[in-house]
MARNUDO-896943 format. One line per 10 residues: number of its first residue (from 1); for each residue x, y, z of N, C-alpha, C. Coordinates in nm, 3 decimals, always signed. Layout:
<sites>
NUM> X/Y/Z/X/Y/Z/X/Y/Z | ...;
</sites>
This chain:
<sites>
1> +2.586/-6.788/-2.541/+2.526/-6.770/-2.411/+2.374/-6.792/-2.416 | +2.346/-6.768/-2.584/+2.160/-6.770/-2.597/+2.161/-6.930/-2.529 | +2.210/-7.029/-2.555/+2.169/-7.183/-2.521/+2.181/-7.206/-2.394 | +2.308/-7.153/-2.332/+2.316/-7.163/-2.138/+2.200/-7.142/-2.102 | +2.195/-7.027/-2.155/+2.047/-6.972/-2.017/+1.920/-7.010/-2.122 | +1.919/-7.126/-2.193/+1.776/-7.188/-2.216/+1.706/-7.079/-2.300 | +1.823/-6.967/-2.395/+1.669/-6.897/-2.437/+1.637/-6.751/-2.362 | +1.691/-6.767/-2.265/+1.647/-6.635/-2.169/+1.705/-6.524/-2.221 | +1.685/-6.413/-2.279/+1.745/-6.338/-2.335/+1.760/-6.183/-2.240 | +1.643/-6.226/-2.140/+1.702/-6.088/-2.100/+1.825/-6.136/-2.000;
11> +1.844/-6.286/-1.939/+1.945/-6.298/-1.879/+2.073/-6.316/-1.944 | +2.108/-6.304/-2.060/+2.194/-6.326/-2.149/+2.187/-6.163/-2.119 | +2.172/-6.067/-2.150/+2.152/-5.906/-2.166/+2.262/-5.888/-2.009 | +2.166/-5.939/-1.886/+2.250/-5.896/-1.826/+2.369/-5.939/-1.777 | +2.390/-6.072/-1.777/+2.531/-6.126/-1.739/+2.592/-5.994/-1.864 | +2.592/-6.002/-1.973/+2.672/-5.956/-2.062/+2.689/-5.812/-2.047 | +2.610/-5.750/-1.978/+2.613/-5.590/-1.954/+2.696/-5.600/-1.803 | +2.748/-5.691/-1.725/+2.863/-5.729/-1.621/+2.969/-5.756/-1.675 | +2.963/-5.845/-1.801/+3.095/-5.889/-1.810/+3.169/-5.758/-1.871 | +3.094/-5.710/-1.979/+3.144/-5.634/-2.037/+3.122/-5.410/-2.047;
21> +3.098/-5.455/-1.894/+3.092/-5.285/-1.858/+3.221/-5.243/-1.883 | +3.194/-5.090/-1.926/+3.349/-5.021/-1.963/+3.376/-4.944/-1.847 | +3.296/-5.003/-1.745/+3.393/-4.955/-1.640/+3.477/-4.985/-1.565 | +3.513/-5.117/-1.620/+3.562/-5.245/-1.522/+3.742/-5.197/-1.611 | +3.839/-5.284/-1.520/+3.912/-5.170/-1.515/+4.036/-5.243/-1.621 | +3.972/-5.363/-1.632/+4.044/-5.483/-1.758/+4.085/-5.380/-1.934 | +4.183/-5.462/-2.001/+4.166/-5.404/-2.109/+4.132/-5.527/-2.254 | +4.022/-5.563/-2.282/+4.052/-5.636/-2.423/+4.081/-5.621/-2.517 | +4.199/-5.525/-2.572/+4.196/-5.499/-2.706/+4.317/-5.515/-2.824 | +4.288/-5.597/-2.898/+4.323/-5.680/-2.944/+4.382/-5.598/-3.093;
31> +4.456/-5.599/-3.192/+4.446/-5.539/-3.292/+4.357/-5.573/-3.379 | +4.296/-5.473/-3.483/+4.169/-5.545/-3.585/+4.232/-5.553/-3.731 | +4.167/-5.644/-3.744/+4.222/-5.702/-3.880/+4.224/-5.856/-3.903 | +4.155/-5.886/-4.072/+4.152/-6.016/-4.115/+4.222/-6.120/-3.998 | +4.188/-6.245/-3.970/+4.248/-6.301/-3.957/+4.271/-6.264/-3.782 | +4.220/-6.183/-3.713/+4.265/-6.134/-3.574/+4.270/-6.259/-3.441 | +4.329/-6.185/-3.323/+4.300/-6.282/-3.243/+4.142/-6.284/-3.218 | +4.094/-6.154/-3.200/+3.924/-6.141/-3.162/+3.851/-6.240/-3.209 | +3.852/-6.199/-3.378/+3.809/-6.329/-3.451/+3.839/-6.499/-3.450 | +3.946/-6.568/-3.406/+3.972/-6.639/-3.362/+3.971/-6.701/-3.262;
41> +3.957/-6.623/-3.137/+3.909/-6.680/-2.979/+3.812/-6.748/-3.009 | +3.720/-6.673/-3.085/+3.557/-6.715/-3.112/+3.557/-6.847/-3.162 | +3.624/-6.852/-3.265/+3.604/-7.010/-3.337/+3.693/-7.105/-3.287 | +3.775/-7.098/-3.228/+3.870/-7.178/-3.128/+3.846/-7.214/-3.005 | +3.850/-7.125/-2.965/+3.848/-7.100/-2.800/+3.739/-7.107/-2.734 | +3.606/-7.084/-2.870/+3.476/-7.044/-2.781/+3.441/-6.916/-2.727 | +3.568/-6.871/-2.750/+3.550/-6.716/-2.702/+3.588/-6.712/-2.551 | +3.632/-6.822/-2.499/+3.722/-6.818/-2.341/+3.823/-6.718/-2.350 | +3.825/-6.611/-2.255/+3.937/-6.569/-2.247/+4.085/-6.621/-2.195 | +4.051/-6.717/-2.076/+4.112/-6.811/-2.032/+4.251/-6.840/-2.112;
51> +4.154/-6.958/-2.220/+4.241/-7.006/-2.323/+4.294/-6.896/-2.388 | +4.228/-6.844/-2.452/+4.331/-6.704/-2.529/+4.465/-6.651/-2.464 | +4.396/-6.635/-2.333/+4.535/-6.561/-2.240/+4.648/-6.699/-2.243 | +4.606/-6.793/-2.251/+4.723/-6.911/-2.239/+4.783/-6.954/-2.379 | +4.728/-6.974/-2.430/+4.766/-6.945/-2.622/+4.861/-6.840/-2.636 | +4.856/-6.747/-2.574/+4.959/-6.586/-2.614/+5.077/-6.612/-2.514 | +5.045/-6.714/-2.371/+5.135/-6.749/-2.334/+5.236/-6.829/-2.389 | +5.172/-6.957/-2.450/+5.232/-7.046/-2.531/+5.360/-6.974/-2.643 | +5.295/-6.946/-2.708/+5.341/-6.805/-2.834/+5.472/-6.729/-2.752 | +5.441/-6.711/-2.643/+5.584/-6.588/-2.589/+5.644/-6.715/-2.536;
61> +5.644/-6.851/-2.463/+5.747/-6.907/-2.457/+5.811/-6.959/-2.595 | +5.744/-6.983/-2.693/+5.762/-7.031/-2.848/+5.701/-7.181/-2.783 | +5.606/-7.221/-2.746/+5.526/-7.363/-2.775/+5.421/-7.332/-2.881 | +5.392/-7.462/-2.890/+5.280/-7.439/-3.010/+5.209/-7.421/-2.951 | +5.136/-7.331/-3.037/+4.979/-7.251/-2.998/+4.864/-7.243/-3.122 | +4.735/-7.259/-3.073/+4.655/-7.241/-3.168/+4.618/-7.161/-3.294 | +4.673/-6.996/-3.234/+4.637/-6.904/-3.265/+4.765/-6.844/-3.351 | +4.868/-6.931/-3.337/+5.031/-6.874/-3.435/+4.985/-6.799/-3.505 | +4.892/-6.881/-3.649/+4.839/-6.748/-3.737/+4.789/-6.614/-3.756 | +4.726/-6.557/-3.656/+4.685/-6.451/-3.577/+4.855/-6.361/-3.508;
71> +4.899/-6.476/-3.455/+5.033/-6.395/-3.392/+5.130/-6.330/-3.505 | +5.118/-6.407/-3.602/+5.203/-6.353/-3.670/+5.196/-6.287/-3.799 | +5.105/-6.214/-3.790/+5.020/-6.090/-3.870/+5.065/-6.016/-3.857 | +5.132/-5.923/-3.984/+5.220/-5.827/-3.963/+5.124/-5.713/-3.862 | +5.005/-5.652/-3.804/+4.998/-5.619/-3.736/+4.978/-5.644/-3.572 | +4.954/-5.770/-3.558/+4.946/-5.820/-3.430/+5.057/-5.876/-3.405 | +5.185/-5.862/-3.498/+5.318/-5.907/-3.432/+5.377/-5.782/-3.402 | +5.342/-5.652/-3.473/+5.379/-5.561/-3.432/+5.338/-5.504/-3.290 | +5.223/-5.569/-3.277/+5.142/-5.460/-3.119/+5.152/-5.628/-3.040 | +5.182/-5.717/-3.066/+5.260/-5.804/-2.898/+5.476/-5.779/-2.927;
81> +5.509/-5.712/-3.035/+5.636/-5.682/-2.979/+5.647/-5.613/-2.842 | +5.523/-5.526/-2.857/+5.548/-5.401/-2.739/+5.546/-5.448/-2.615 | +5.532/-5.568/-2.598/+5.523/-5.661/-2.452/+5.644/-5.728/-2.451 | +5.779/-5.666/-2.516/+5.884/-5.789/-2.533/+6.009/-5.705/-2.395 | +6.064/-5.775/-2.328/+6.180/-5.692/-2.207/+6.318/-5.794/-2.289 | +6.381/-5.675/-2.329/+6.520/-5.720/-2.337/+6.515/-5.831/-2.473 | +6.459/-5.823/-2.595/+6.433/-5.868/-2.653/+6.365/-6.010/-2.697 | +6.308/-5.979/-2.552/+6.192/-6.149/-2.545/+6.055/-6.120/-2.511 | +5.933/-6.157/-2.562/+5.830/-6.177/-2.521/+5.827/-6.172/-2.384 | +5.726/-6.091/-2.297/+5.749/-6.117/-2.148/+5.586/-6.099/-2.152;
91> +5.509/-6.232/-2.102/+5.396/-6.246/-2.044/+5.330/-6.172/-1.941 | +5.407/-6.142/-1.827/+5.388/-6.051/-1.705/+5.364/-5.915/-1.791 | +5.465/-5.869/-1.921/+5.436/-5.714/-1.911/+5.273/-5.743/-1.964 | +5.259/-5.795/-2.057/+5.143/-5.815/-2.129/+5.007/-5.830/-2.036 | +5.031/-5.926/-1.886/+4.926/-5.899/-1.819/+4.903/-5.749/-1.746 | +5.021/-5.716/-1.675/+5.023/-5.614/-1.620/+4.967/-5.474/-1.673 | +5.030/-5.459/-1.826/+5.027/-5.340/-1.892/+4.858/-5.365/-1.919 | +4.786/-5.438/-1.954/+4.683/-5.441/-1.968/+4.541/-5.482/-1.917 | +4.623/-5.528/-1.750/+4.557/-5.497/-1.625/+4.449/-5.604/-1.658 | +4.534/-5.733/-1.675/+4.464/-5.876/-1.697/+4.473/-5.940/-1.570;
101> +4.555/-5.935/-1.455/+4.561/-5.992/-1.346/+4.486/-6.063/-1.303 | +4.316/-6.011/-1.291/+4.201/-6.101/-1.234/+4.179/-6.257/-1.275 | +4.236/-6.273/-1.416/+4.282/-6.402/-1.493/+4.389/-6.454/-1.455 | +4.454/-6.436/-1.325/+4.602/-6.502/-1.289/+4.598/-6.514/-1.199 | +4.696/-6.636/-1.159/+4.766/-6.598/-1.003/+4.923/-6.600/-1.057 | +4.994/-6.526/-0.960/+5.136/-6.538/-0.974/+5.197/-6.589/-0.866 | +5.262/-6.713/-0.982/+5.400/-6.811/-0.860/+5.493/-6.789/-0.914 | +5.594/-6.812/-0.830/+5.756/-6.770/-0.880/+5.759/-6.638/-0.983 | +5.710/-6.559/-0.946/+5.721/-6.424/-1.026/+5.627/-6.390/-1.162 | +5.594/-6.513/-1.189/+5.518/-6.564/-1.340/+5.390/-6.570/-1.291;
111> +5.305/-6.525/-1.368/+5.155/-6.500/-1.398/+5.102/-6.641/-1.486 | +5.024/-6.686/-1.386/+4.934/-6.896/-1.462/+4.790/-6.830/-1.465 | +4.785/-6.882/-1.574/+4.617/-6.829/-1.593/+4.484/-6.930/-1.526 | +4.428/-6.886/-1.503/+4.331/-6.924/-1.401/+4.258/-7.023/-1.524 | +4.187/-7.149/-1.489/+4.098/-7.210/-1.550/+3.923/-7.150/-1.510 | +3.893/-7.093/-1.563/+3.765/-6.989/-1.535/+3.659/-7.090/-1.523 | +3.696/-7.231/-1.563/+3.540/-7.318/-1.530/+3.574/-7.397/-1.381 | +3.680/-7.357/-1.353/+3.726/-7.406/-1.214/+3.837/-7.333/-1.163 | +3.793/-7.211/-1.070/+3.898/-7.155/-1.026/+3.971/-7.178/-0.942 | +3.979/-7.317/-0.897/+4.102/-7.372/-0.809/+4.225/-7.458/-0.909;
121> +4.133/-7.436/-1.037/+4.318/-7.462/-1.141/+4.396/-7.354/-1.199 | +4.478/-7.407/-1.211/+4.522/-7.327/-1.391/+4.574/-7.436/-1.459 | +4.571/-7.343/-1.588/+4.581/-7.369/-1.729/+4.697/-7.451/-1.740 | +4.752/-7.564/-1.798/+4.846/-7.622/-1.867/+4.859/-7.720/-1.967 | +4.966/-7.671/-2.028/+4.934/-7.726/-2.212/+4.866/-7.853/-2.264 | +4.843/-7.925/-2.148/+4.729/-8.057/-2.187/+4.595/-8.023/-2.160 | +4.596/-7.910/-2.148/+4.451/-7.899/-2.100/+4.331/-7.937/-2.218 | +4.231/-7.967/-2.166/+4.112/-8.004/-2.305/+4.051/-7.891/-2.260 | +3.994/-7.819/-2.398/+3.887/-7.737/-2.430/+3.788/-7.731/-2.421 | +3.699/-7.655/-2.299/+3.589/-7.709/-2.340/+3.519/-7.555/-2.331;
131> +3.357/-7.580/-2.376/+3.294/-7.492/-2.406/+3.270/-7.356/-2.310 | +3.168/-7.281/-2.343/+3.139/-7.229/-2.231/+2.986/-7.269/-2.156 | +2.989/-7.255/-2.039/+2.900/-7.296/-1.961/+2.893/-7.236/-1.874 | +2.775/-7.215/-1.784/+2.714/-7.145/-1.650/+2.839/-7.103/-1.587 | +2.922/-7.236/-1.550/+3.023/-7.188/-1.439/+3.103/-7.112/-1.437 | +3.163/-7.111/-1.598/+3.206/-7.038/-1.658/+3.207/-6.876/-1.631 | +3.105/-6.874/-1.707/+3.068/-6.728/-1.701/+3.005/-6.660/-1.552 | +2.989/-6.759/-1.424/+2.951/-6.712/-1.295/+3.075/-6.689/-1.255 | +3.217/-6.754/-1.323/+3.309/-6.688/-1.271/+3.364/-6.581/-1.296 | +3.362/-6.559/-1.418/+3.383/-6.470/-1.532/+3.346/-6.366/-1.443;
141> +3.183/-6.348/-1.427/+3.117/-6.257/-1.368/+3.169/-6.221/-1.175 | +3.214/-6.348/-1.145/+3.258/-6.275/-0.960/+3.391/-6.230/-1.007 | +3.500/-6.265/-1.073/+3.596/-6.200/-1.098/+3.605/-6.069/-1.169 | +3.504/-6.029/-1.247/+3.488/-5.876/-1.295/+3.435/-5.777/-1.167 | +3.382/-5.830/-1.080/+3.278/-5.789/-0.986/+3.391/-5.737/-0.879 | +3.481/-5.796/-0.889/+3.596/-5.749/-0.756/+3.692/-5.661/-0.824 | +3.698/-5.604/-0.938/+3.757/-5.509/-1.035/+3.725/-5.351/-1.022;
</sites>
């Protein structure tokens, strides 16, 4: 975020004291340990939550996903079992239980993750990666803001 804002550090301070107030009503928490998803968003993803949330989607339908290695850590396979209905991965509990919604819209019953550098898409498995940028994180920031 130091390079978006040119350097500006106290504006880096405060977008980041929005995105990440603990009062907002989201949950990020991820299990810790070698090898985690936390650690991995970062060097993958850029640290998008976006993508992450669609990667874990990938993973519960069984497509390939970036992050397999992370998924299947004997502790982070243990704490996304707990999102499984009837012995399957279920994406919805995983948003719901952890009150990810602001990252979705839901069609046909199913939760599509929002593309956060353009919130008139979502996410699908061709999507290209890209960094983070202003728009990014101005969305980041109106979608925490209505939380």
């Amino acid at each position: 975020m130091y390079d978006i804002y040119d350097g500006n550090i106290e504006e880096v301070i405060d977008k980041l004291e929005i995105i990440r107030n603990p009062d907002n009503n989201y949950h990020f928490v991820w299990p810790r340990h070698k090898e985690s998803i936390n650690q991995k968003k970062y060097s993958i993803f850029n640290d998008r939550i976006d993508y992450t949330l669609f990667d874990i989607k990938c993973f519960f339908e069984g497509k390939n996903c970036r992050l397999s290695k992370s998924y299947t850590n004997p502790d982070t396979f243990f704490w996304l079992n707990y999102f499984k209905v009837r012995g399957k991965y279920n994406f919805n509990k995983l948003v719901e239980e952890m009150n990810l919604s602001m990252w979705c819209i839901k069609k046909n019953n199913n939760y599509e993750i929002i593309d956060l550098s353009d919130l008139n898409k979502v996410l699908n498995y061709n999507h290209r990666i890209n960094k983070l940028d202003k728009k990014y994180i101005e969305n980041v920031i109106q979608l925490v803001g209505k939380c």
